[in-house]
N, C-alpha and C positions, 0 to 999 in steps of 0.2 A: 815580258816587260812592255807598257804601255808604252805610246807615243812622248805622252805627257812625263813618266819618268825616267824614259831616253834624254829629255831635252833639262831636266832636271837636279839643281845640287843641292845637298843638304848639308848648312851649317850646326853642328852639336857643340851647346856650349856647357863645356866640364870647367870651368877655371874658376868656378867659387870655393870661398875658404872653410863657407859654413859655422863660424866663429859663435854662434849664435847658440845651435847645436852640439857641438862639441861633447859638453858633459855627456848629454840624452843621448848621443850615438854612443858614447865610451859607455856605458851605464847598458843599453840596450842590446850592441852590437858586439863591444869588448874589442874596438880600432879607435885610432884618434884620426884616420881618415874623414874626409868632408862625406857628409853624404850621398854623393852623387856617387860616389866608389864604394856605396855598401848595397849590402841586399835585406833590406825588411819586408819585404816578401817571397818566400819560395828562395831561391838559389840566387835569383841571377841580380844584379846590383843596377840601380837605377840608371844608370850610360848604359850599361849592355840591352837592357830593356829598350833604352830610348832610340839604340842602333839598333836592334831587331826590328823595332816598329815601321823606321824610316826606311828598311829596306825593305817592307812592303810594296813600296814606291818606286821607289829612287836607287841605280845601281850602287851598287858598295865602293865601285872608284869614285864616285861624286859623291862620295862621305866626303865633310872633314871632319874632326873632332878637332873644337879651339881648347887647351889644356894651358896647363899653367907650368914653368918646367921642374917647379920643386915637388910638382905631386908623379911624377913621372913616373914611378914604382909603383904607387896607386892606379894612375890611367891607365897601365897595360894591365895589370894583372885583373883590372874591374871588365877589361874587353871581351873577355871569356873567349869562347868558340867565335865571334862575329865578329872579326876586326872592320873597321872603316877603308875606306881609299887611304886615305892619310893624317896623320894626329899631328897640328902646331901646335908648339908647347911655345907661349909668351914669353920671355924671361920672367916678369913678375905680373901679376894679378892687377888690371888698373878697371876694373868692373866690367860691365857689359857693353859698354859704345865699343872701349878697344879691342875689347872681348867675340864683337861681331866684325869688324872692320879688319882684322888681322887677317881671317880666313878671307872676308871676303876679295882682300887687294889679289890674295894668290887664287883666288878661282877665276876673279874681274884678268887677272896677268893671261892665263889659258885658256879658258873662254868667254871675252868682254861681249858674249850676249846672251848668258846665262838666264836663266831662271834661279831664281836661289828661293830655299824654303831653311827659316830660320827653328830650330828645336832647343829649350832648354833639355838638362839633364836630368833635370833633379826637383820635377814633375810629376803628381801621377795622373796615370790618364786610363780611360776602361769605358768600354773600350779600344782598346788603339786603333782598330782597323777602323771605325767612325772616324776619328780625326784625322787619316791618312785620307780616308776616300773625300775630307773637307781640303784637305791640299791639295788634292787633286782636281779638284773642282776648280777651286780659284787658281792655279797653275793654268787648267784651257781656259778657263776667265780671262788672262792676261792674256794669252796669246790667241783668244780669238779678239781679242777689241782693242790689243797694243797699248792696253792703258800701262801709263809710267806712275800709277799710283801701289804702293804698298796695299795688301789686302791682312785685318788682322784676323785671327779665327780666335774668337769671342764663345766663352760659357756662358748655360745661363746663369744668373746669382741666384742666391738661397737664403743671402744673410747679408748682414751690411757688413761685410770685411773693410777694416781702413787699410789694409797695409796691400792691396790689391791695384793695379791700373783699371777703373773703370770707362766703358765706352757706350753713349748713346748713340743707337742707331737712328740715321736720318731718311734720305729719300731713296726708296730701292733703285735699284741698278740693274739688277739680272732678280729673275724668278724663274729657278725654274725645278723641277722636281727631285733634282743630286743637291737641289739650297738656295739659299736666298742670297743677294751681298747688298751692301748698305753704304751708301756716304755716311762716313762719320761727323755727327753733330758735336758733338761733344766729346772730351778727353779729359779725366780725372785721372792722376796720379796720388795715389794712397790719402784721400778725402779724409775729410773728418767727420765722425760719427752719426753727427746729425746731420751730413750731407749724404752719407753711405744709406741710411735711413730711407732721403726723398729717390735717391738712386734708386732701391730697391722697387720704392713704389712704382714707380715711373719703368721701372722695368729696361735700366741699364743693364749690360752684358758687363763680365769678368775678362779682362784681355788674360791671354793665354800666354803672352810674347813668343807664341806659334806664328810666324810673320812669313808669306808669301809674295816674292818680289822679283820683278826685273834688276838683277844685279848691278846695272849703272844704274838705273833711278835711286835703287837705297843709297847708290853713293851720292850722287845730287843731295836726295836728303840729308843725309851727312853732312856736304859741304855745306846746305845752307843754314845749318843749325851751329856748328863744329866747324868753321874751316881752317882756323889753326889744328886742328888735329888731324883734319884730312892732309893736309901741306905736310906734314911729318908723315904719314902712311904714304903720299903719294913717294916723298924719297925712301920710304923703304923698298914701296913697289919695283922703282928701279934699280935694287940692289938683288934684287930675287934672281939664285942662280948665280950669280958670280961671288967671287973669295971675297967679296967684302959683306955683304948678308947679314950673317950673324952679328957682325961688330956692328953697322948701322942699327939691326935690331934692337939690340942691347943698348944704343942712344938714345933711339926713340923712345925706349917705356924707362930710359932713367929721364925724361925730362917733360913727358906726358900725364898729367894728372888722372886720375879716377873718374869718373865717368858714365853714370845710370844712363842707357838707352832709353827705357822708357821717359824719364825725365828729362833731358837732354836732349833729346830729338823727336817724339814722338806727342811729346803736350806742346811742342813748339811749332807743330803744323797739321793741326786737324783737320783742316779742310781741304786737304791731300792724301786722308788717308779712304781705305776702305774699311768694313768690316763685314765678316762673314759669321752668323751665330752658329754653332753645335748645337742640335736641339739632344737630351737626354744622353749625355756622356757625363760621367762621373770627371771633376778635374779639381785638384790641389797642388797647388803652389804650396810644394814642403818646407815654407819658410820658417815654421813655428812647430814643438812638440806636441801641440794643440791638435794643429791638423796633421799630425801624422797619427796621433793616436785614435783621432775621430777617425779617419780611413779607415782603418787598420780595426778599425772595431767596428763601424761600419762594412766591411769584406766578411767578418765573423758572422755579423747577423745577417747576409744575405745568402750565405751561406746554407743557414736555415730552413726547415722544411717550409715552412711557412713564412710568406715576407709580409711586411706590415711595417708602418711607419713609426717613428721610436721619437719620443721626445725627447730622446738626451742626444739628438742628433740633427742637425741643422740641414745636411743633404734631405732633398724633397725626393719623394719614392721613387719619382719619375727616373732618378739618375742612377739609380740600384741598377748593375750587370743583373743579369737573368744567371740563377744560378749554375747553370753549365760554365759561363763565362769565368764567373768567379773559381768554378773550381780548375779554368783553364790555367790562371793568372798563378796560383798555388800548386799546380802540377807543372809548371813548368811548359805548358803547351801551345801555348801564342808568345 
């Protein structure tokens, strides 16, 4: 275990409904489970992938998993062999702000000077040990320069996606041979078409909502985007541990609205954030049957004796695993 994922916690966030999905997983998978609790690739289901990866890193007590508490049947049995530190289950699902702010009060409660590195669930990524060794990177980023700026880890793009968070990089910060990191010039939230377009040209990155951070600065940012939401987190904070807990909980999310982090906090101060590019890692945001079927056919043909680039496919060659990889992903072996 490094230095860096000694001093390091990992938020996993499982508490999407996947509404979206539903049919395409019941159709493909034969569960009305969210996606984040199935496996379309190989055995093991998108959380357990996304807890294996982070525990490259970061020890398994400084797991959390944020869960939602009606899918609670689904989130253990999706944890396989790799359990986290510990699984919060929400009362109810109010998106991603409360979705990251829940775990974070109870990591901020035991250690208020954390490092936190933020993981979707329901992602794919390849491969993951690249994007582990990019949070590792920007984790001694922060704590060799005590900067209290979020760092985001940034794809490159391929295609003008609208329903993606786009980020221009601005004046570097750090070069050096584990990566480069960037002040962020710009922040797009799910652009329109013919802005997705000049993005591409222009050579915008794909935010990942892979976020590495000083635990009280994310909360700062919080408060100063959100701070009636924070005021409600803050009195759950202090209910953590004693017999009144759960009841406070269960007031907070009946009287807290929904909630996009990227939207919400993230297009609300860009010139506070960082960002860090992945150069050549394969990444989807499985928000659509689109791109899961692209991947997923995409992994087939890289498979392949011979790899060569494919026009019914928008990933650029450059972001094809090398075939060992691929057949690691589908053997079960990373």
């Amino acid at each position: 275990m490094t230095t860096i994922g000694a001093s390091l916690w990992g938020i996993i966030l499982a508490g999407g409904e996947g509404v979206r999905l539903k049919q395409f997983v019941r159709e493909q998978v034969g569960t009305d489970a969210p996606k984040q609790f199935c496996a379309f690739v190989g055995k093991r289901t998108m959380l357990e992938r996304t807890v294996r990866r982070a525990r490259l890193l970061i020890p398994p007590q400084q797991l959390v998993v944020s869960g939602t508490a009606h899918h609670r049947p689904y989130l253990f049995q999706s944890l396989g062999n790799t359990p986290p530190g510990s699984v919060l289950l929400q009362p109810a699902n109010r998106d991603t702000a409360p979705g990251i702010l829940f775990p974070l009060i109870h990591i901020l409660k035991s250690a208020p000077r954390a490092l936190v590195a933020i993981f979707p669930s329901d992602h794919f990524v390849l491969p993951g040990r690249r994007l582990m060794h990019a949070v590792s990177h920007a984790a001694a980023y922060l704590r060799r320069t005590n900067s209290d700026s979020p760092i985001l880890l940034a794809a490159e793009a391929s295609y003008p996606e609208t329903e993606y968070g786009w980020v221009a990089p601005g004046v570097s910060v750090s070069s050096e041979e584990a990566g480069s990191i960037f002040r962020v010039k710009q922040f797009a939230e799910k652009p329109q078409y013919h802005d997705a377009i000049t993005m591409l040209r222009e050579r915008w990155l794909w935010n990942t909502m892979v976020i590495v951070a000083r635990g009280a600065s994310l909360l700062q940012c919080f408060r100063s985007a959100l701070p009636e939401l924070v005021a409600c987190f803050e009195i759950l904070q202090r209910s953590i541990g004693t017999r009144a807990e759960q009841t406070v909980t269960d007031e907070v999310y009946r009287v807290i609205p929904s909630l996009n982090f990227s939207a919400a906090v993230l297009a609300h101060q860009p010139d506070h954030l960082l960002v860090s590019p992945i150069r050549q890692m394969q990444w989807s945001d499985w928000g659509n049957k689109e791109r899961i079927t692209q991947t997923l056919a995409s992994l087939r043909y890289a498979a392949r004796p011979t790899l060569a680039p494919s026009a019914g496919f928008y990933l650029p060659a450059a972001a094809f695993p090398g075939r060992r990889e691929v057949a690691d992903i589908t053997a079960e072996t990373t």
